[in-house]
C-alpha positions in Angstrom: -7.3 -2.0 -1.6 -7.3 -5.4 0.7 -8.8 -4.6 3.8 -6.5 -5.9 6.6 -8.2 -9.1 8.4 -7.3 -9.8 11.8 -7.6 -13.4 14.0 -9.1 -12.8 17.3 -10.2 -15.7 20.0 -14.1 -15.2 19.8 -13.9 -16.7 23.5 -11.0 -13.9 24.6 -12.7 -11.3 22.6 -16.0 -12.0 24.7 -14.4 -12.0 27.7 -12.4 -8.9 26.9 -15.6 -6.6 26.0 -17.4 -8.5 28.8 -20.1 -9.6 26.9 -21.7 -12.9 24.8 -22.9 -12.5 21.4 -24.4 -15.3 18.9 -22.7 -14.9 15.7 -25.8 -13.0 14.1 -25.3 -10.7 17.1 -21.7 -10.1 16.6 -21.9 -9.8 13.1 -24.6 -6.9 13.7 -22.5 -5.2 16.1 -19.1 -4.9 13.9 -21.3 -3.7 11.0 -22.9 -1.2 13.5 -19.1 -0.2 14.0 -18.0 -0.4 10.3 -15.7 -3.3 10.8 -16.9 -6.8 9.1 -17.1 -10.3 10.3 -15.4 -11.9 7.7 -15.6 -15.5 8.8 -15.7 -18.1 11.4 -13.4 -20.7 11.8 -11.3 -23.1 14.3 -7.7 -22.2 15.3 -7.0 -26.4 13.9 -9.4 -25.6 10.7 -6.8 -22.6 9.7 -3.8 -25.1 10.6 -5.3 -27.8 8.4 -5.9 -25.4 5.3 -2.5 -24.1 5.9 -0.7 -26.9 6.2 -3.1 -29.0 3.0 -3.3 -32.2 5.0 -6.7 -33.9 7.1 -5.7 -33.8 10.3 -3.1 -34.9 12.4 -1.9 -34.9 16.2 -0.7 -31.3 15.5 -3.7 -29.5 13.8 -6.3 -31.4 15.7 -5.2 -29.9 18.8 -7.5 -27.2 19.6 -11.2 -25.9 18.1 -10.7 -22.8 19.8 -13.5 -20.2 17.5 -11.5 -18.2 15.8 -13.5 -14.9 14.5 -12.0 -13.4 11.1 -12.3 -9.7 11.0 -11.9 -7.2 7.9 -10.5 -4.2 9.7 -10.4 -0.4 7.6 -7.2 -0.2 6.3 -6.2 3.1 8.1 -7.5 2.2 11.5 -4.2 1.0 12.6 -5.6 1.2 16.3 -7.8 -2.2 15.5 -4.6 -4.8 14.4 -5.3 -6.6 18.0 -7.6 -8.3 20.1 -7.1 -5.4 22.5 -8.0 -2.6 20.3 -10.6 -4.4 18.5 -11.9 -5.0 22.2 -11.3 -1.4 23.9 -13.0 0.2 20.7 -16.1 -1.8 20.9 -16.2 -0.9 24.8 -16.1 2.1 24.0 -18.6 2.3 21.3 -20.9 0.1 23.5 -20.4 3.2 26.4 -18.9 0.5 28.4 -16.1 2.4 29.0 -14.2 6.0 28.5 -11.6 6.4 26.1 -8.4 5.9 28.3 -6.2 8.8 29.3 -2.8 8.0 27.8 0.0 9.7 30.0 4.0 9.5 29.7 6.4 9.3 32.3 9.9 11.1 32.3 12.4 9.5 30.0 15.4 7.7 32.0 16.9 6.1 28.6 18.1 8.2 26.0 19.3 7.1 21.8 21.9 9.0 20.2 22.0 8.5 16.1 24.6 9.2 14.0 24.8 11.2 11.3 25.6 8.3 8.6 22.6 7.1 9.3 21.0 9.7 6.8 22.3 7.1 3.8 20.2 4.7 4.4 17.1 5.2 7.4 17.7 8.6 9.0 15.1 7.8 11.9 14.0 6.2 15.2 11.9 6.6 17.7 11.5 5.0 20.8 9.7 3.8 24.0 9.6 2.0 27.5 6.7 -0.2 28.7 7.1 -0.8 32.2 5.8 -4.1 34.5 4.0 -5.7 31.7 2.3 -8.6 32.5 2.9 -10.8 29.9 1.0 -14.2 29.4 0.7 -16.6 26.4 -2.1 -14.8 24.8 -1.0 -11.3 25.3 2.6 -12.0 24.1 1.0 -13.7 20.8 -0.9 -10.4 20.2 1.7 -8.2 20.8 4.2 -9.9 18.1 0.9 -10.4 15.9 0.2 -6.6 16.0 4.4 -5.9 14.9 3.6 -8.1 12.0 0.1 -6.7 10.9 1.7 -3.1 11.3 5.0 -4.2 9.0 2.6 -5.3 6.4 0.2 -2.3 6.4 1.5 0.8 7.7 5.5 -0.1 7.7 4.8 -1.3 3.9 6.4 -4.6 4.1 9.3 -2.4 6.7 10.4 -0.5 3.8 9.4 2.7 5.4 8.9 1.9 9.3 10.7 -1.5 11.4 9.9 -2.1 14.4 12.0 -3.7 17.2 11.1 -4.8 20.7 13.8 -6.1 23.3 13.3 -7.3 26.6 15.0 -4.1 29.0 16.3 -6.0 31.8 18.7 -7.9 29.3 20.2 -4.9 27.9 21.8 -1.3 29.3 21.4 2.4 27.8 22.0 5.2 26.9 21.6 3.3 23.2 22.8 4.5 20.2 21.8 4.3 16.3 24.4 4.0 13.7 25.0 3.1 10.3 28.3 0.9 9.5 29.4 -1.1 7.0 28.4 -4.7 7.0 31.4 -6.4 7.7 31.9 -4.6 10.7 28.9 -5.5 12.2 28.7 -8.8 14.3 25.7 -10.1 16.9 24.0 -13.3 16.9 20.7 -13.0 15.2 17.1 -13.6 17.2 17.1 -18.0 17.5 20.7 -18.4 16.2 23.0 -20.1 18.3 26.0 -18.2 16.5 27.3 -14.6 15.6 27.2 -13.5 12.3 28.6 -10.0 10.3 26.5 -7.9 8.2 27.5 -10.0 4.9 26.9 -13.2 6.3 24.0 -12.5 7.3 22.6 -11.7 4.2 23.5 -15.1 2.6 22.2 -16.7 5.4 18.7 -15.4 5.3 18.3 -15.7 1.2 16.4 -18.7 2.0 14.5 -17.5 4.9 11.0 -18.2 3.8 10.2 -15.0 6.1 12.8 -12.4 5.9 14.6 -13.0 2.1 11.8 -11.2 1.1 13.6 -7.8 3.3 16.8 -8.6 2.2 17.0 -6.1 -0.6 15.5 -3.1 1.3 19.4 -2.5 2.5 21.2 -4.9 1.0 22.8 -2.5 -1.7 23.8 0.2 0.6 27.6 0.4 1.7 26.3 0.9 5.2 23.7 -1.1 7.4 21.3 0.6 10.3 22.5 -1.3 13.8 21.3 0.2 17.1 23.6 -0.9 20.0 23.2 -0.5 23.9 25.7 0.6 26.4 27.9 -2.0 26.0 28.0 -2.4 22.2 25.5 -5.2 22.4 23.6 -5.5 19.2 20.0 -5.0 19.4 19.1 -5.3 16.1 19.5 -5.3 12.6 16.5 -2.8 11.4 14.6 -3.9 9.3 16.1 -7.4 9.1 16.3 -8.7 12.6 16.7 -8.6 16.4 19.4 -9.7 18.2 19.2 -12.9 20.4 20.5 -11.4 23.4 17.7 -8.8 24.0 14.8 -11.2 22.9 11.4 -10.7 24.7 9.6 -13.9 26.4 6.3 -14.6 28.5 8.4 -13.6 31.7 9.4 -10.0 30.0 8.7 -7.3 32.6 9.7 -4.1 30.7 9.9 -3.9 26.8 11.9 -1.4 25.2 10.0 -0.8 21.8 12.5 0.8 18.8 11.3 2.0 15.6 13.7 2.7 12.7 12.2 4.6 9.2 12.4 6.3 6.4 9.6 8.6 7.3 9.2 9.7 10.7 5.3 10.5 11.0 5.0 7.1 10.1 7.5 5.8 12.7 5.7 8.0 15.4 2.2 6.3 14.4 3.8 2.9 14.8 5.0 3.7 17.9 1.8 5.5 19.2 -0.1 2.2 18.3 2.5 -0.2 19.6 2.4 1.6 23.1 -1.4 2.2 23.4 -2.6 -0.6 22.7 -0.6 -2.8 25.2 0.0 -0.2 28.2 -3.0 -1.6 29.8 -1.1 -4.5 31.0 1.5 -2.4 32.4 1.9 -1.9 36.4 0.7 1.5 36.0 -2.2 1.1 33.2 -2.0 3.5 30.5 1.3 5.0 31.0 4.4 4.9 29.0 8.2 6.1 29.8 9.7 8.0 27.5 13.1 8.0 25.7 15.1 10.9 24.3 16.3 10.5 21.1 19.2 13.4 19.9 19.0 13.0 15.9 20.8 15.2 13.7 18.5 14.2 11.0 15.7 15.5 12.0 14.3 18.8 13.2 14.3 19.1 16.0 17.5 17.0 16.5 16.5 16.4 20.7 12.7 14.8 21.0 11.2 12.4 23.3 9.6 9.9 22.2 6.0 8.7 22.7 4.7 12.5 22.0 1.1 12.3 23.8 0.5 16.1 23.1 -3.1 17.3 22.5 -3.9 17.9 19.0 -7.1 19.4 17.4 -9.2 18.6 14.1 -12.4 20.9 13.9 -15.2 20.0 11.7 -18.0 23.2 11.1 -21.8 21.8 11.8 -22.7 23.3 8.5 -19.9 20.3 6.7 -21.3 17.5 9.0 -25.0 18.0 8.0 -23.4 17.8 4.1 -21.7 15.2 5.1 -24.1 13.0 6.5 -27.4 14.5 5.8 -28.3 14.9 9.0 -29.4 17.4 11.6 -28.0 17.3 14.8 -27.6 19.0 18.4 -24.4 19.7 19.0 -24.8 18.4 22.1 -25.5 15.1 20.4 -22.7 14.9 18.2 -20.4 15.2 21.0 -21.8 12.3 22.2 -21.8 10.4 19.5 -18.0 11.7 19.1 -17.9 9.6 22.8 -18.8 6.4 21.7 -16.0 6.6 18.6 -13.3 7.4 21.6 -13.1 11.1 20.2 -13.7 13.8 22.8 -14.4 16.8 21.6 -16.2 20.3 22.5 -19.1 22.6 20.5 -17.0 26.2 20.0 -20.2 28.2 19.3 -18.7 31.6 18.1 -17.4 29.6 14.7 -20.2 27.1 14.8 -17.8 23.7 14.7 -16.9 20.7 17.0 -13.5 20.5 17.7 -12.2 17.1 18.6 -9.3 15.9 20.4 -7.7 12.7 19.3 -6.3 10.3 21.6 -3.4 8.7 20.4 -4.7 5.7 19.5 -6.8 7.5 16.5 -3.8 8.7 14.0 -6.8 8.1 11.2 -8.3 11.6 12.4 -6.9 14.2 10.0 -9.4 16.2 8.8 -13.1 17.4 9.0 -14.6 14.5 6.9 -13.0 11.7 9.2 -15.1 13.8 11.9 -18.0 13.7 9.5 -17.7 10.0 9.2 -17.5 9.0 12.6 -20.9 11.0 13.8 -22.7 9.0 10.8 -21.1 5.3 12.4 -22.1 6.4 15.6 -25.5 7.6 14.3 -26.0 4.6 12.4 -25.8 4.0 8.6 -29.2 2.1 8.6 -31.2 5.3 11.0 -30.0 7.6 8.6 -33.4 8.7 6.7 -33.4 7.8 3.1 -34.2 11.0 0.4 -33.9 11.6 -3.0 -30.7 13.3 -4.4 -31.9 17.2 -5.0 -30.4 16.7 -8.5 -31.6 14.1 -11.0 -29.1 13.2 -13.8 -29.9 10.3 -16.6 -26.3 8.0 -16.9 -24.5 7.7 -20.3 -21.3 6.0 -21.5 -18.5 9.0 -22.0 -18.0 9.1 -25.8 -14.4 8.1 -25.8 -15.3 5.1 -24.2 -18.1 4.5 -26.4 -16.3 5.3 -29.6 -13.5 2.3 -28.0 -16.2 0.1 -27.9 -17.7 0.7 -31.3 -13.7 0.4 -32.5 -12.9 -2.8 -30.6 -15.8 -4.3 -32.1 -15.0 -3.4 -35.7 -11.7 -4.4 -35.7 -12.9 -8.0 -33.4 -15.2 -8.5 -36.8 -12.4 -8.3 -38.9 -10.5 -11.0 -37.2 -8.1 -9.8 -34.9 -8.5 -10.5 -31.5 -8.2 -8.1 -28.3 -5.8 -8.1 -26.4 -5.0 -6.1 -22.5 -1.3 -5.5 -21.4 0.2 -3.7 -18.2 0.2 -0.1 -18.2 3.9 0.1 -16.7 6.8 -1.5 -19.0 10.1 -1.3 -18.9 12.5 1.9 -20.1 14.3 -0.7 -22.9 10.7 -1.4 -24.1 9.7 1.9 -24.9 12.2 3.2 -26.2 15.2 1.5 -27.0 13.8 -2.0 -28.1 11.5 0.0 -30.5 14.6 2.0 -31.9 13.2 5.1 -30.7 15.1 8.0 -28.7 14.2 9.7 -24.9 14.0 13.1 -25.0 13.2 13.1 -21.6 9.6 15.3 -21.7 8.0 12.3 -23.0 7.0 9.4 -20.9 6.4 9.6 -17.2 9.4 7.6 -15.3 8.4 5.9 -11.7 10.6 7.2 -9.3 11.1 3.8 -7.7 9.9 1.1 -9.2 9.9 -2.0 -7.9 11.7 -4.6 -10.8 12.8 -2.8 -14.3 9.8 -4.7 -16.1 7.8 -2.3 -14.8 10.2 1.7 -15.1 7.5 3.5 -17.0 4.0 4.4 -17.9 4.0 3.1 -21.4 4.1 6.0 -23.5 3.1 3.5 -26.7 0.9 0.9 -26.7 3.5 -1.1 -29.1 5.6 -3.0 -26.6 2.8 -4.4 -25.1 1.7 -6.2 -27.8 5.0 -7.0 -29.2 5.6 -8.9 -25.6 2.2 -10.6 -26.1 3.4 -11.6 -29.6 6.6 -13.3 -28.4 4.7 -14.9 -25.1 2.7 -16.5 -28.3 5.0 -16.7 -31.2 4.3 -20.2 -30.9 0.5 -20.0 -32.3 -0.4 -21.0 -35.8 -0.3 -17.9 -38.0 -1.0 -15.3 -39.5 -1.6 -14.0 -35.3 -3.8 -10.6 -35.9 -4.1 -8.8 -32.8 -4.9 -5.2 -31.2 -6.2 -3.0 -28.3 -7.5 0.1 -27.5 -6.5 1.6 -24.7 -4.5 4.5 -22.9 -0.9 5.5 -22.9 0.6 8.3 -20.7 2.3 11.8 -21.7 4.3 13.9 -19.5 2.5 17.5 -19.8 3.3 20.8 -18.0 -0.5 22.1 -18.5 -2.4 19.7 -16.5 -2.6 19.8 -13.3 -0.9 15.9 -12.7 1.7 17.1 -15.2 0.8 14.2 -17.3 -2.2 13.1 -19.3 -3.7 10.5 -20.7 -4.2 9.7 -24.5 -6.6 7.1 -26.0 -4.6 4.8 -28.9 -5.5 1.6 -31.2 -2.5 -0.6 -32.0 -3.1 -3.7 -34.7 -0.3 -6.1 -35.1 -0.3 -8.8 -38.3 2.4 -10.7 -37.8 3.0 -14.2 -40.4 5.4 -15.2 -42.9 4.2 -13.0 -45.7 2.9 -10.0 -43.7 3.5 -6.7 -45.5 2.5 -3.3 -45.9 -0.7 -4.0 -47.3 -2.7 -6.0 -44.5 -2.4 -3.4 -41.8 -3.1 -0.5 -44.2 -6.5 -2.2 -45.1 -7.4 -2.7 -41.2 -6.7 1.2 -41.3 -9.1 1.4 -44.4 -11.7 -0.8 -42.7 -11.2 1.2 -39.2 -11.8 4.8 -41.3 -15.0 3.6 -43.3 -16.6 2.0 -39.8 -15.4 5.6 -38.0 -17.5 6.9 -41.1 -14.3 9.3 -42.1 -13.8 10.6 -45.7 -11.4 8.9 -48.4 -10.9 12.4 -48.9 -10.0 13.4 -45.0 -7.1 11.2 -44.8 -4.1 9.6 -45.9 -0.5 8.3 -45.9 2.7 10.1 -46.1 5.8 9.0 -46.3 7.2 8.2 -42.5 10.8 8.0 -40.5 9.7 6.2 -37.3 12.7 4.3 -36.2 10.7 1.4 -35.3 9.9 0.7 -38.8 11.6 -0.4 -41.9 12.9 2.6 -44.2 10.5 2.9 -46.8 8.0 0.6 -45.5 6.9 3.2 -42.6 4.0 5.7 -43.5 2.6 8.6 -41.3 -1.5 8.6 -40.9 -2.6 12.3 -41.4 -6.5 13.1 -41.0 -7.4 16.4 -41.9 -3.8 17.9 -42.0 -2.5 16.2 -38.8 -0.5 13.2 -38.0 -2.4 10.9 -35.9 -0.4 7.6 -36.0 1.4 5.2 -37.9 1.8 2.2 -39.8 4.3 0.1 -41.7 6.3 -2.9 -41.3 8.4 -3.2 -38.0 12.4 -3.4 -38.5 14.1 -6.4 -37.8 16.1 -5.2 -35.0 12.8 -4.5 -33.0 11.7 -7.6 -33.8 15.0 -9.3 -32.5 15.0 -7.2 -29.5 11.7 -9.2 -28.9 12.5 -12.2 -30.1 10.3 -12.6 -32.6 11.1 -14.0 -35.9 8.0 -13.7 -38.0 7.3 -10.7 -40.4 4.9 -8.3 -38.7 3.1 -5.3 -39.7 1.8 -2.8 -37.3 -0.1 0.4 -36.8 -0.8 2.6 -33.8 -2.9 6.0 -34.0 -4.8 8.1 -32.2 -8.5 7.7 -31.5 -9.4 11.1 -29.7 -9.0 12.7 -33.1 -12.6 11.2 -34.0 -14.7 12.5 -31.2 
């Protein structure tokens, strides 16, 4: 998983922890902290490399030290200069962890039942008499776009909208209409557009084509309004232009529209907290009521600062960490990684308290984790493991490498192909049937290259083929490697079985090539003449005739035989080929 890397002043971020580092310092520090100082640049440096040119009046204009800085993937509270900077504070005991408090709600959202077809959720919040300057307003649009791209997944499950509250009048309300009936003037557009147009306007967008298709199939589009019908925005598209937010912004009403509404109250927790210290009244966010039939229950307000509890026992965070503590001293160690928490002696555990900045704190290991950052990864005494094992290679793999090497000497060459193929590939392109308990289907998958776990390891190689039909011939080539059942008795309900394909594909190719690979593979796997054989087979994928089941000791294992030529249309290939595929677990 890519860690997410965030751009911070090193001159802002000094000045915010109020303290200098050197670079070697700095570096110690965030590793102190489990972060990592990626790299160090110069805000004209990144401008240069982005832009591929040497220089000119535009990128030369500022070698301001920019510090890159690989952030955990689920510590959504360090996207920004002024978590990055509060956390450290902490962690340094420069500070307490803040006490977040709300404030009554005087704005209220109503949704609307359609909304269930397409994003059944919002949450809401007020920030009151922010002060706003260049640097602060860059960060907080900064922070909406690292938390679209790691926790919103690319806004397909949480968008995020923020509108300028003076500009705009509630109660609010969220509703779901058909595009054509929807008409505002998009954020930096100096005309109104409906739903549809829209749409084709933005299919060039460098930025937002890429969110198009997230609702553009649906017969009705999410559209939150204010008081006066006033179009806020477009979720997860766009804002409108009338509600936009500037440098002279005094209160920002943040919306959240999603598909999953833990998620949407995570983004909201983290879009509040972490700019609420620039409010009038530091640390303090209004509240909105939100009345949603779609979710349970239907009246909330939204940001929910309620105290919850994760206990970890002191018996789990010696396992964990190996070491033996006071609970007096894990509690502060707790401190410096802004968790307060309490020792309950009578069932020997700490109990923390999250603030709402930590959403990452789940369960007793995250506890675990935190007292061995604050402890220190390097003081941690090094020891033996109790157990001592001696490392080996697990036979099926070892048996795959013995195979791929056999079948390598006898001049075919390896190939690797995607795990995930298309529905057609599997089974219709081959001539084969669905009987729906056979291959594991993705519930959503993302293009239709890519609808199943390949039950076969065929289509894979017959797409290699055709990506290099044009290759002198004969082409010989095969893999080992897994394909995917569905099965009721495991625990996944699928499982994973280890296959070799072979493909000989030239203008002659017959029965008789791949059946002597087969012979080859059986004398290298050191199996019997007498222990298997060839019976007539009725795999679709082959020609009638020309198809032969491969039985060892019994049992069907695989097949072989020359592919029909409506599979090998259906590839495009145009080359008599010969294939086999069987299973190698039956060996072990």
């Amino acid at each position: 998983v890519t860690m997410p890397v965030v751009n911070v002043s090193r001159d802002r971020l000094f000045a915010a922890i109020g303290e200098t580092y050197t670079e070697e310092e700095f570096d110690e520090l965030c590793f102190k902290f489990g972060i990592e100082l990626d790299e160090v640049t110069t805000e004209a440096a990144m401008k240069r490399k982005e832009k591929g040119d040497k220089g000119d009046a535009d990128t030369a204009k500022s070698e301001e030290v920019i510090y890159k800085i690989d952030i955990p993937a689920n510590r959504y509270d360090l996207l920004c200069l002024e978590g990055i900077a509060s956390a450290l504070r902490i962690f340094l005991q420069k500070q307490a962890v803040p006490a977040f408090v709300t404030s009554p709600p005087v704005h209220s959202m109503t949704v609307t039942p359609e909304t269930a077809q397409i994003r059944p959720f919002v949450v809401a919040a007020v920030l009151r008499g922010v002060a706003f300057n260049p640097d602060r307003y860059n960060s907080f649009i900064d922070l909406q776009d690292k938390l679209h791209a790691n926790l919103c997944r690319r806004r397909t499950l949480v968008a995020i909208g923020t509108h300028d509250l003076d500009t705009i009048e509630g109660p609010f309300s969220y509703e779901a209409l058909p595009p054509k009936d929807i008409k505002f003037k998009p954020l930096n557009q100096d005309k109104e557009f409906d739903g549809e147009e829209l749409m084709t306007f933005y299919e060039t967008d460098a930025k937002l084509k890429k969110f198009l298709d997230i609702i553009r199939s649906s017969p009705v589009y999410p559209v939150i309004f204010d008081a006066k019908r006033r179009v806020l925005s477009l979720p997860p598209i766009i804002n409108g232009d009338h509600s936009k937010i500037s440098y002279e912004t005094k209160n920002v009403f943040i919306e959240c529209t999603a598909t999953d509404l833990t998620k949407a109250k995570t983004v909201l927790d983290t879009m509040v907290t972490m700019f609420a210290q620039y409010c009038d009244k530091p640390f303090t966010v209004e509240q909105v009521n939100v009345t949603n039939p779609n979710a349970t229950p239907a009246q909330q307000a939204f940001p929910d600062f309620s105290p919850r509890t994760v206990e970890a026992s002191l018996a789990f965070i010696k396992r964990f960490t190996s070491l033996t503590l006071e609970p007096a001293t894990i509690v502060e160690l707790l401190k410096k990684m802004a968790l307060d928490s309490v020792y309950d002696a009578a069932t020997e555990s700490i109990r923390v308290t999250p603030p709402p900045t930590r959403s990452d704190v789940l369960q007793a290991c995250d506890i675990a984790e935190d007292v061995a950052i604050a402890y220190g990864y390097n003081n941690i005494p090094r020891s033996l493991p109790e157990t001592t094992t001696v490392a080996k290679q697990q036979p099926i793999n070892r048996l795959s490498d013995q195979l791929r090497q056999e079948i390598a000497m006898a001049g075919y060459s390896e190939t690797m192909t995607l795990s995930l193929c298309s529905h057609d590939e599997a089974f219709a392109k081959l001539r084969r049937t669905d009987d729906g308990k056979t291959a594991v289907v993705l519930a959503n998958p993302k293009t239709i290259e890519f609808e199943v776990v390949r039950p076969s390891l065929l289509p894979g190689m017959l797409k290699t083929l055709h990506h290099n039909k044009g290759s002198p011939i004969p082409i010989k080539l095969f893999e080992v490697s897994d394909v995917v059942f569905l099965d009721d008795t495991t625990d996944v309900g699928a499982r994973n079985q280890r296959r070799f394909v072979a493909i000989h594909a030239s203008a002659s190719s017959g029965f008789e090539q791949i059946h002597g690979l087969l012979d080859r593979a059986m004398l290298m796997l050191g199996v019997p003449e007498s222990d298997y054989g060839l019976v007539a087979g009725n795999d679709p994928a082959f020609l009638p005739g020309r198809a032969a089941d491969i039985v060892l000791r019994g049992k069907v294992i695989g097949v072989l035989g020359v592919l029909h030529p409506d599979v090998l249309s259906a590839f495009e290939l145009f080359h008599p080929t010969a294939a086999l595929e069987l299973d190698i677990e039956h060996f072990l």
